[in-house]
N, C-alpha and C positions, 0 to 999 in steps of 0.2 A: 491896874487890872485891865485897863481898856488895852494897854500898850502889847499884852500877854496873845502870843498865836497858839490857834487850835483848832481843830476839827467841828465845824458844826453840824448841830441834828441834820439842817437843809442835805447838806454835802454828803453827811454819809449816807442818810437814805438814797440820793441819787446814784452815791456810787455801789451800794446794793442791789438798786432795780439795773445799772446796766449788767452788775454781772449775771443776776438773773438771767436776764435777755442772753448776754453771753453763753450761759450756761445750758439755755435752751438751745440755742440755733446748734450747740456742739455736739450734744446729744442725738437731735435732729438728723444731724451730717451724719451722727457714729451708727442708730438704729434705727431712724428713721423708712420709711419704704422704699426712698433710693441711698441710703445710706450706706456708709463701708460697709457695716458688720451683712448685710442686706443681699449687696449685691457681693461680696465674698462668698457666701452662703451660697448664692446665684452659682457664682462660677465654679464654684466647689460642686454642684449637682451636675450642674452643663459639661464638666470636667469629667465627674462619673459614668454619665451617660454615653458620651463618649466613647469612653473607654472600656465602657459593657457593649457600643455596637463593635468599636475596632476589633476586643476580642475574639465576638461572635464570628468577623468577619476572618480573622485570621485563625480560627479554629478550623471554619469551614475549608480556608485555603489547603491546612495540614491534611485534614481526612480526604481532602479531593487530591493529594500529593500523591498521599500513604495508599489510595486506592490507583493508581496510576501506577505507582511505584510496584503494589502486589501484581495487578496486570500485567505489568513491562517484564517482571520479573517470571510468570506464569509464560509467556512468548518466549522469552529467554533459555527455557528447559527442555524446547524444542528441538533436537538436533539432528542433523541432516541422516534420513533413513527410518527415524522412527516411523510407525503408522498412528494414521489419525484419523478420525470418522469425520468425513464432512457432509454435514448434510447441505444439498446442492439446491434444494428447492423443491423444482415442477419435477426432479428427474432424482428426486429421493437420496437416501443417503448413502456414499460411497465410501471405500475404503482408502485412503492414501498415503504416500509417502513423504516426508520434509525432506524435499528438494534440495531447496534453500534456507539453513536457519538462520533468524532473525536477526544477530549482529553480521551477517551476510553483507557483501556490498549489492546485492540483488535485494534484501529483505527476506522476509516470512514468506516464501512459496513452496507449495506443494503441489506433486503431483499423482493423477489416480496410479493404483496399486496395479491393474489391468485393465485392458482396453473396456471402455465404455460402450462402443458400438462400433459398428463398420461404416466404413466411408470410400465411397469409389472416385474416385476421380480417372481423367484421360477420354477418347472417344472411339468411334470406331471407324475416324481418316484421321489423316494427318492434320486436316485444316481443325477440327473437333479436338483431339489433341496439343494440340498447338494453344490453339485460347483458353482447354483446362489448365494447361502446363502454368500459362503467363499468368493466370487468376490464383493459382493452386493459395498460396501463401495466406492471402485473403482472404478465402473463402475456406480456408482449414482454424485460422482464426476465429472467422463468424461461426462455426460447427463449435467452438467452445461457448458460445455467448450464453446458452441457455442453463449453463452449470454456473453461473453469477448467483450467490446468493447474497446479497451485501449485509446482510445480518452478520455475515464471520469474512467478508471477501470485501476487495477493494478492486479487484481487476483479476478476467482470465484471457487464456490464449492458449494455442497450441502449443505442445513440445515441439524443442525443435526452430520455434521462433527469436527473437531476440529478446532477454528475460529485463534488461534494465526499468528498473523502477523511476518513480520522481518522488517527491517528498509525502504525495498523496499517496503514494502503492499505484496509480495506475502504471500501465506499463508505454514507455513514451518510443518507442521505436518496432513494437512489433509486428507492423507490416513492410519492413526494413525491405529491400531490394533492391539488385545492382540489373538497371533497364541495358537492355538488348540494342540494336541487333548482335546477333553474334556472328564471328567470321567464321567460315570451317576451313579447313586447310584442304588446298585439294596437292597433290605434290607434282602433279605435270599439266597442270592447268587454271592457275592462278588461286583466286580463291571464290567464294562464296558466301554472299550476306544473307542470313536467315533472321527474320521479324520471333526470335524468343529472346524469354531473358538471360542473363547469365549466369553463371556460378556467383552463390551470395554467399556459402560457408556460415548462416544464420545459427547452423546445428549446434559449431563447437564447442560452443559451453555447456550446453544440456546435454551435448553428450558422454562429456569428461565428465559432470558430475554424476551423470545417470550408472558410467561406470563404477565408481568412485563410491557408489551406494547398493553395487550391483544389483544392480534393476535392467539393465541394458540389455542382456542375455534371457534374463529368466523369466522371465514372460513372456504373452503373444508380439508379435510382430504389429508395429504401429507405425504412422507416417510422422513424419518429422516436416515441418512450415520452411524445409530450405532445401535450395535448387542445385542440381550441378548438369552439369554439359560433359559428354563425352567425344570430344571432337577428333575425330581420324582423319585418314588420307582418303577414303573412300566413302565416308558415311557420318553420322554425328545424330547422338541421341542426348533426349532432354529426362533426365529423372529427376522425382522427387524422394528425399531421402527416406530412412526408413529404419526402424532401429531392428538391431539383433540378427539379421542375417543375411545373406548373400546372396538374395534371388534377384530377378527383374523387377524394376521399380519405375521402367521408362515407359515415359505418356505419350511420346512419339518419337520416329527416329524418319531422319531424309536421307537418300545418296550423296555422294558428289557435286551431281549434277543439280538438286533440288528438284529432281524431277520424280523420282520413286518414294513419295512418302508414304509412310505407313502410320496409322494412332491404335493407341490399344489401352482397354476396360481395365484398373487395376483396383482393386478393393483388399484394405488393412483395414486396419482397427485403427482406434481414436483413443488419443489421452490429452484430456485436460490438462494444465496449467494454475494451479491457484494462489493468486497474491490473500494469504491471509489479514486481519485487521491486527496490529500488533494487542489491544484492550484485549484480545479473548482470553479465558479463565480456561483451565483445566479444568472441568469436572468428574474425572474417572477415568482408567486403566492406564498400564505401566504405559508403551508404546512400541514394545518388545516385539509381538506378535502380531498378527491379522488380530487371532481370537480376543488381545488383550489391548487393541487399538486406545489410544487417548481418544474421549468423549471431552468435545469442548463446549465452552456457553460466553456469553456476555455478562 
């Protein structure tokens, strides 16, 4: 019997208490409070969490899309001639026309329906005339500044000026001019340098479209922000343009000689230019009519 192997009580109790221990530290590991089961549970919530802000955050993205999207598309229904109520600000609300509609390489601009008010330029000499003439451009511009309303407007200017936009809507060339002096021709006695500017042709896209919308004829007589030269054998006059008919539009006029100048008082009407904001909403009338103008908003 002594020679006989076997398991003793010692042995196995010892080999019970380790699995014990074993059995504990495994448990420990599996639920323990930094355990698998523990921290799965962890990242299972930190995983939700997550995924309830990314949501939140990409819902918000959609609705601020979708509201963009109706806006873009609200600008888009605008098209060149409708009428639209602009309210201008200090100088109340006017009636206008789309210009330019909004997939336009100009953009969203509109222009008033009829003159806003009267504006004189020129002087009562030649030298008075002469430095209206060279300013006119500028200062027919700044005559728009006060019909800014940036609630629905990004940029104005005179008709008549040069309409290109930049990616802001301001307008990036509209005091545009080709600098002076100008030659006059004299035919028996060489020539003549005159301190004006020259012909800058700023008009010819306001005013293709103006016709193009028929608006150019059928209203009052307005100044247009671009110059031309009439240069002769005998004499040379400075005008500024002018929509719709055929009168005198010149702020001064010299001889041959540059010795007989003459300047003269002219007073048109005034029409604004307006870079609309592309976000503005429609809110009310077809844009058929004066009486039935689009009412817009933010």
């Amino acid at each position: 019997m002594r020679n006989q192997r076997g398991i003793t009580l010692v042995a196995l109790v010892v080999t019970i208490i380790i699995l014990i221990i074993l059995a504990g530290v495994s448990i420990n590991m599996v639920v323990g409070d930094n355990g698998i089961i523990t921290q799965a549970q962890r990242a299972a919530r930190e995983t939700a969490n997550v995924t309830i802000a990314s949501e939140d955050q990409m819902n918000a993205l959609v609705e601020e899309l979708k509201q963009h999207l109706i806006n873009e598309s609200d600008a888009l229904k605008l098209q060149a001639g409708d009428y639209i109520k602009y309210d201008s600000g200090v100088n109340g609300e006017i009636v206008c026309r789309v210009l330019y509609p909004a997939d336009s390489e100009y953009g969203l601009q509109i222009i008033s329906n009829e003159s806003v008010k009267n504006v004189t330029l020129g002087g009562n000499t030649f030298e008075e005339g002469r430095i209206s003439y060279n300013n006119a451009i500028q200062n027919l511009n700044k005559e728009a500044e006060p019909y800014l309303n940036t609630k629905y407007a990004t940029d104005v200017r005179c008709v008549g000026s040069v309409p290109t936009i930049d990616d802001k809507g301001i307008f990036v060339d509209k005091n545009h001019e080709v600098q002076g002096p100008v030659t006059m021709r004299i035919s028996y006695n060489g020539s003549n340098i005159i301190d004006c500017k020259n012909t800058d042709g700023n008009s010819r896209i306001d005013t293709e479209q103006m016709v193009n919308i028929d608006i150019y004829t059928t209203k009052d007589i307005c100044w247009l922000a671009s110059r031309e030269v009439n240069s002769g054998d005998s004499f040379c006059q400075f005008y500024m343009g002018i929509t719709g008919a055929n009168i005198y539009r010149d702020l001064c006029q010299i001889d041959s000689y540059g010795q007989r100048g003459i300047g003269y008082l002219r007073t048109f009407g005034f029409r604004p230019c307006i870079a609309l904001r592309t976000d503005i909403k429609i809110t009310g009338g077809d844009g058929k009519t004066e009486g039935t103008a689009y009412t817009i908003g933010i």
